[in-house]
C-alpha positions as CSV (number, residue, x, y, z in Angstrom):
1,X,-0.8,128.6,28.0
2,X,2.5,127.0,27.9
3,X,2.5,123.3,28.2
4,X,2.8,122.6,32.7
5,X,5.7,120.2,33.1
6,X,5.0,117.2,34.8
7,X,5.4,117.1,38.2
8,X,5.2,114.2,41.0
9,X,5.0,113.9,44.7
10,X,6.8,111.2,46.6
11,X,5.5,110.8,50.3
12,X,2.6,112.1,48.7
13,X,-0.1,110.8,51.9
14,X,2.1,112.5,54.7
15,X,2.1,115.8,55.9
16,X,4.4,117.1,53.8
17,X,3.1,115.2,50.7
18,X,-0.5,117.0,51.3
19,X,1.4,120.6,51.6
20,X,3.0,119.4,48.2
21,X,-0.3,118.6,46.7
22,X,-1.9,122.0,47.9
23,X,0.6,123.8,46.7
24,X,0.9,122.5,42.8
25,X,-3.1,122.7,43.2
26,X,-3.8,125.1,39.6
27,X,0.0,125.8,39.9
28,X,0.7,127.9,36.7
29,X,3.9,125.9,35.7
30,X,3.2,122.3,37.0
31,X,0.8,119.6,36.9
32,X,0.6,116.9,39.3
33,X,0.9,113.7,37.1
34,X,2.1,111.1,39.4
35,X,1.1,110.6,43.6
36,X,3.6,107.6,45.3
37,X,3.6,106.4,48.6
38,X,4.3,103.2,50.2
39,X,3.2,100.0,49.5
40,X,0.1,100.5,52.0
41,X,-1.3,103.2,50.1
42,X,0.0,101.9,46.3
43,X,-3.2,100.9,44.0
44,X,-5.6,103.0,46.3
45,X,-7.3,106.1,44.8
46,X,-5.0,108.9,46.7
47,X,-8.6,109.7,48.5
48,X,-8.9,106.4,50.0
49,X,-5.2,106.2,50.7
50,X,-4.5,109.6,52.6
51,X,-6.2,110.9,55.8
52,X,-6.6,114.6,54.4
53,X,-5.3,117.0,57.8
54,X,-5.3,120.5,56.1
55,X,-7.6,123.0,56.6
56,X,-7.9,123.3,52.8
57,X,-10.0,120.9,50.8
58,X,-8.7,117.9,49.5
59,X,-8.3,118.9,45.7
60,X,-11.3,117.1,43.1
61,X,-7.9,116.7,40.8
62,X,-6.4,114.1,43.3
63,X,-9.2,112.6,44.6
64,X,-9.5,109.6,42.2
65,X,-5.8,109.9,41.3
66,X,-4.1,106.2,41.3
67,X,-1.3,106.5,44.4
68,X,1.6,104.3,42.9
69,X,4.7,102.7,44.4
70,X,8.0,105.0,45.0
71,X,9.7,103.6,42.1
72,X,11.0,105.6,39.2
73,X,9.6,102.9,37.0
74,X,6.0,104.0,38.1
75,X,6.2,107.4,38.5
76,X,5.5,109.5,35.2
77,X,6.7,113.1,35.7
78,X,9.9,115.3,35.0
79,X,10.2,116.6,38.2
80,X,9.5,114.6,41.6
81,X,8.6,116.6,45.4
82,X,10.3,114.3,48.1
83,X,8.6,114.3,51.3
84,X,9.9,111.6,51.8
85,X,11.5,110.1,55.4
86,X,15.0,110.5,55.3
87,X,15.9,107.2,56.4
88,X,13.5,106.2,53.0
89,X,14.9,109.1,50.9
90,X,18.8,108.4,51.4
91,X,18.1,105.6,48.8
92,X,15.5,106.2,46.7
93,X,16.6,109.9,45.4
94,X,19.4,108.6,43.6
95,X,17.2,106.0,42.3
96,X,15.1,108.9,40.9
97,X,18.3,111.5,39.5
98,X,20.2,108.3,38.1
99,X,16.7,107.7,36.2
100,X,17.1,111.3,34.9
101,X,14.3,112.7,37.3
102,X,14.8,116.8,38.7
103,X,14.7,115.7,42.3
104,X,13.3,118.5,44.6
105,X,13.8,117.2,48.2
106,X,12.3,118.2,51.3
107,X,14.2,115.6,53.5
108,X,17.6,115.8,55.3
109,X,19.5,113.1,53.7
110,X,21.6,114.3,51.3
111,X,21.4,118.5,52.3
112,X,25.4,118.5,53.1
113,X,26.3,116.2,50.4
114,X,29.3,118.2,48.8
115,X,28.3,118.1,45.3
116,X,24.6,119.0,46.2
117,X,22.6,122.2,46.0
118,X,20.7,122.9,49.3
119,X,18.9,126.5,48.6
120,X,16.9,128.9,49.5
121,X,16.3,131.1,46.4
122,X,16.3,134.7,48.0
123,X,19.4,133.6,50.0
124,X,21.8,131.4,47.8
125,X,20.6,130.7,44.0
126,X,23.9,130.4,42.7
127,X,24.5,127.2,44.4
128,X,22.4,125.3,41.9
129,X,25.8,125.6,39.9
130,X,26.5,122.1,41.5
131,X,24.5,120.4,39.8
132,X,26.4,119.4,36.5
133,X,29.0,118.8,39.2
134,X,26.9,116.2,40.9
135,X,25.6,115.0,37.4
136,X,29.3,114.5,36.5
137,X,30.3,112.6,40.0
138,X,27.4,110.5,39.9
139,X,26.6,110.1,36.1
140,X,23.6,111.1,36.5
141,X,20.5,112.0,33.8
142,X,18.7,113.7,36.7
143,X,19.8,115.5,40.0
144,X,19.2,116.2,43.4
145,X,18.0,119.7,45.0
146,X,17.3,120.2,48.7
147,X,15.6,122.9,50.8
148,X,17.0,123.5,54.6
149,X,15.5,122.7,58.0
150,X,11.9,124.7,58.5
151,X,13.5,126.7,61.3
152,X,16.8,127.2,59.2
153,X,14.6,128.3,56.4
154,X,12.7,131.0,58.5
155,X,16.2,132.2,60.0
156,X,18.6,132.6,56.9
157,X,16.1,134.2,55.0
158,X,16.2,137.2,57.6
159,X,19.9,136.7,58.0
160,X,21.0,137.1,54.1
161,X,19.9,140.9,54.6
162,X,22.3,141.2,57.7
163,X,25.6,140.1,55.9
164,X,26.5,143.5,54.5
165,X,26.8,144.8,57.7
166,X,29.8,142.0,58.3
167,X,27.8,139.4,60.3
168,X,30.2,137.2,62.5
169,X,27.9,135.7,64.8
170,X,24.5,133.9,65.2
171,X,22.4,133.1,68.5
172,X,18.9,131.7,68.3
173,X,16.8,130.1,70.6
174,X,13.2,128.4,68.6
175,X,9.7,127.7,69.8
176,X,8.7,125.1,67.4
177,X,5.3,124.3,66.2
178,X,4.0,120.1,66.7
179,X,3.4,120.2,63.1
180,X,6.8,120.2,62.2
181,X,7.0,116.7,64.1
182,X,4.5,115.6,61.6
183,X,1.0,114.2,62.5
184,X,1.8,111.5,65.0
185,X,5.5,113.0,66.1
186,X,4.7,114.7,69.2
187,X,1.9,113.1,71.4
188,X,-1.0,115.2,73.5
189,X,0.4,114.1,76.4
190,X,3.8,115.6,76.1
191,X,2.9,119.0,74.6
192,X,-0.1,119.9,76.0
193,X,1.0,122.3,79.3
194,X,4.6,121.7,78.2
195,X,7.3,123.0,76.5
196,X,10.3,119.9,75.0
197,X,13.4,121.5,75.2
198,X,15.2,119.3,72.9
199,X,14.7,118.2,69.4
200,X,17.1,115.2,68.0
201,X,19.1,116.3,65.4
202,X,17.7,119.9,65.0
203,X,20.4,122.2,66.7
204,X,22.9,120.8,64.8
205,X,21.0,120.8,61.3
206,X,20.8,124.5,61.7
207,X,24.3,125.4,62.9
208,X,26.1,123.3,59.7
209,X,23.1,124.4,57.4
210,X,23.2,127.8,58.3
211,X,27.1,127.7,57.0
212,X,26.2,126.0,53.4
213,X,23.7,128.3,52.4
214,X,26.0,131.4,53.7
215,X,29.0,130.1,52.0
216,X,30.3,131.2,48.6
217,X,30.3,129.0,45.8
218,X,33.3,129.0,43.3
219,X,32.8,126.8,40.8
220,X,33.8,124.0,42.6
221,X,33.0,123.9,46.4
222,X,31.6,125.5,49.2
223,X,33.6,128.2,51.0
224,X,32.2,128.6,54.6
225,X,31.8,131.8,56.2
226,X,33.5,132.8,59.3
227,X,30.0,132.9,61.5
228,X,29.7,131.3,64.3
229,X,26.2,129.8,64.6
230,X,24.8,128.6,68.2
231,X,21.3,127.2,68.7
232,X,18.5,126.1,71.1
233,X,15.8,124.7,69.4
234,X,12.7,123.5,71.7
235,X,8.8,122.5,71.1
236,X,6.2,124.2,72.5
237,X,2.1,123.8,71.8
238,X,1.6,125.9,68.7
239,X,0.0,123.9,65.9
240,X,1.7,125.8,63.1
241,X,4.5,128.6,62.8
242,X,8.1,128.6,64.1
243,X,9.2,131.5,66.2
244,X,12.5,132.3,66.9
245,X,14.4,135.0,68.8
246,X,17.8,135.7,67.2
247,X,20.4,137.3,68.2
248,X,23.2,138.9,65.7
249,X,26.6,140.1,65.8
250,X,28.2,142.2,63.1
251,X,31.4,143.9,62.4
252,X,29.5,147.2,61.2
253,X,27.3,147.5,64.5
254,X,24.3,148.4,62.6
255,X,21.5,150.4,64.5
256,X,18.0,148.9,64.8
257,X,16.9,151.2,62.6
258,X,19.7,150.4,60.0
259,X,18.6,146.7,60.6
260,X,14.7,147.6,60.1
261,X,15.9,149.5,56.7
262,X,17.9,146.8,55.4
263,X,15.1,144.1,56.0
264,X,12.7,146.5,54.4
265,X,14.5,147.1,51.3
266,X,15.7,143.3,51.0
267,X,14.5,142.4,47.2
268,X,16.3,139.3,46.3
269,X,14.2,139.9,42.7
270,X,12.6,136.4,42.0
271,X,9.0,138.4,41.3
272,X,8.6,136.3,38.9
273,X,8.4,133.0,40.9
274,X,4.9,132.1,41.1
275,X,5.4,131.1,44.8
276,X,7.0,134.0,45.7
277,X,5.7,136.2,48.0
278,X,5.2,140.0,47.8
279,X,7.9,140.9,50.2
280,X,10.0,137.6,51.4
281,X,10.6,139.8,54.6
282,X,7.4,141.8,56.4
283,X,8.5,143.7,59.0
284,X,6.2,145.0,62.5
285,X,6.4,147.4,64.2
286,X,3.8,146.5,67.0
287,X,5.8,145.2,69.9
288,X,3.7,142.3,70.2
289,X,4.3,140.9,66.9
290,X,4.7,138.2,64.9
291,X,2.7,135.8,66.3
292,X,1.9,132.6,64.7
293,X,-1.4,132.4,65.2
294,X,-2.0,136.3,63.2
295,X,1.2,136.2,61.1
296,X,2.5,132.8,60.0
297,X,-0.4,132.9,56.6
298,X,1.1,136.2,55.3
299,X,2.2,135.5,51.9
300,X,-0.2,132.8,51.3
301,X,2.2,131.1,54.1
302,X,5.4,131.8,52.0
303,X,6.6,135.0,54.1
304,X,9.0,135.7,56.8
305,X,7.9,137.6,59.4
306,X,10.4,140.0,61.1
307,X,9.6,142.2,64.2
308,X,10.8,143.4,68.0
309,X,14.2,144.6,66.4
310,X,16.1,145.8,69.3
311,X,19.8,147.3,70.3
312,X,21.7,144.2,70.4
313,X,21.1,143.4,67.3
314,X,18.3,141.2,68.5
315,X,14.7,140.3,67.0
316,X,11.6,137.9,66.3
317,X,11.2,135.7,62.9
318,X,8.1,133.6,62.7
319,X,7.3,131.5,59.5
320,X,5.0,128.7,58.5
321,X,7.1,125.7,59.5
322,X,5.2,123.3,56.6
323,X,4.6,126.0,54.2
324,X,7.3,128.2,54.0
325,X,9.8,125.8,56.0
326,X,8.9,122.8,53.9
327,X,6.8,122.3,50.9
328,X,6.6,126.0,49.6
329,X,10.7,125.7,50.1
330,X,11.0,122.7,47.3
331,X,8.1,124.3,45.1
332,X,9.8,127.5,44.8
333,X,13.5,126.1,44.2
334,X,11.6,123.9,41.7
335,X,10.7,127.3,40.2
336,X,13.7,128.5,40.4
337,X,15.5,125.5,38.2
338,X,12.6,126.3,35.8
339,X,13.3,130.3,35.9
340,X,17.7,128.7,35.4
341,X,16.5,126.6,32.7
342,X,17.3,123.6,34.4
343,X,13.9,121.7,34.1
């Protein structure tokens, strides 16, 4: 076997850092070298230093693995995972690209940044033709990659099928999993018997995201569609999976059959991504599905599930909000820069 290239995890005790570490667990192309966290958790073994949450077990690899600061100085890898805050990760990833790290980031701060890539491989993989752009701007040895929102992620991966049939406009309303407020984000008290319906910042990441990833790249900039993009995003007592009911308007009027077809036969041919899952799009036909509970581990958590198409064009997408939404996003662009020939 090929030698794995290093890889490292920053945030690595949170609950994105754990997805991280479960998913580059006997990955076939990296290797965990380096686990950083704050200054709490630095000179621990990462066991001692993280509360393990998942339902997995924590991996023997990590167990007595040294946690060491955030600083590229201490961190030996080639590419880094950032589940980082973003209030943290607005100034340590350029720390990390200036020191000529592949920065794969899972937080918000720089995802609209001109010059950087935010992807989603099935949707928009020529984007990552920023980056000698950004490497340029910035002199930079490294570079910056970012993954969208969770419930962005779960949406534009059923929308990229729909934009050969002229799609113009975009209405969805979520029902968003706690877990996506991270372990101590949303308290009992407010959740349980509830629905929140408001999440700071989150209606607006999806409307301007939803535009990047959509747009066309030439060589130079981002050209945004003309979609218009309206949201609702709330929380409601699920532990993991985001549902959301969409609503789409396109120029062609596609049929609900012609949208069933077209999400069927969506192959965005990455089958050689090791986090890639059979179909990126599974499609019911049960008018009770998806539902997070049975659906949101399809695809070893990586799938989008698509179901309840109806005359309108309306439907259902559910996705694992920390899998597919978050970590499993940053591991399989991570891929894709390795499939590019960018790592």
């Amino acid at each position: 076997m090929a030698e794995r290239i290093k890889a490292g995890v920053l945030g690595a005790t949170g609950a994105v850092g754990q997805r991280f570490i479960e998913a580059l667990t006997d990955h076939p192309w990296f290797e965990i070298t380096s686990l950083a966290a704050s200054e709490r958790s630095a000179g621990k073994t990462y066991e001692n230093a993280a509360n393990w949450r998942l339902d997995s077990q924590l991996p023997d690899e990590v167990k007595g693995k040294e946690v060491v600061p955030v600083d590229p100085s201490k961190v030996d890898a080639d590419v880094v995972f950032s589940a980082l805050p973003s209030s943290s990760a607005k100034t340590v990833e350029p720390e990390f690209a200036e020191a000529g790290f592949a920065v794969a980031s899972n937080a918000s701060s720089y995802r609209m940044e001109d010059d950087v890539p935010l992807v989603v491989p099935e949707v928009n993989p020529d984007h990552l033709g920023m980056i000698e752009q950004q490497q340029d701007n910035h002199n930079w040895d490294g570079y910056i990659i970012t993954n969208p929102n969770c419930s962005t992620i779960i949406m534009i991966v059923s929308l990229k099928p729909l934009m050969q049939f002229g799609l113009n406009n975009v209405n969805v309303a979520t029902m968003q999993a706690v877990s996506g407020a991270g372990f101590d984000g949303v308290s009992s008290m407010s959740i349980i018997d509830n629905i929140l319906p408001y999440i700071k910042t989150e209606e607006e990441k999806m409307e301007n995201e939803t535009l990047k990833l959509l747009g066309e790249f030439n060589g130079s900039e981002i050209l945004n569609p003309d979609i218009h993009v309206s949201t609702s995003c709330h929380r409601v007592p699920v532990l993991d999976g985001h549902t959301e009911a969409i609503w789409a308007g396109m120029d062609d009027n596609p049929t609900p059959e012609d949208v069933r077809k077209a999400f069927l036969d969506f192959d965005p041919g990455l089958e050689d991504l090791p986090s890639k899952p059979e179909n990126s799009l599974v499609v019911w036909d049960e008018p009770d599905r998806p539902q997070p509970r049975l659906d949101k581990n399809i695809g070893s958590g990586m799938a989008v599930n698509v179901g309840r198409i109806r005359e309108g064009i309306r439907y259902i997408a559910l996705g694992h909000n920390t899998i597919r939404g978050a970590a499993g996003a940053s591991v399989l662009n991570a891929e894709l820069l390795h499939k590019k020939g960018k790592l």
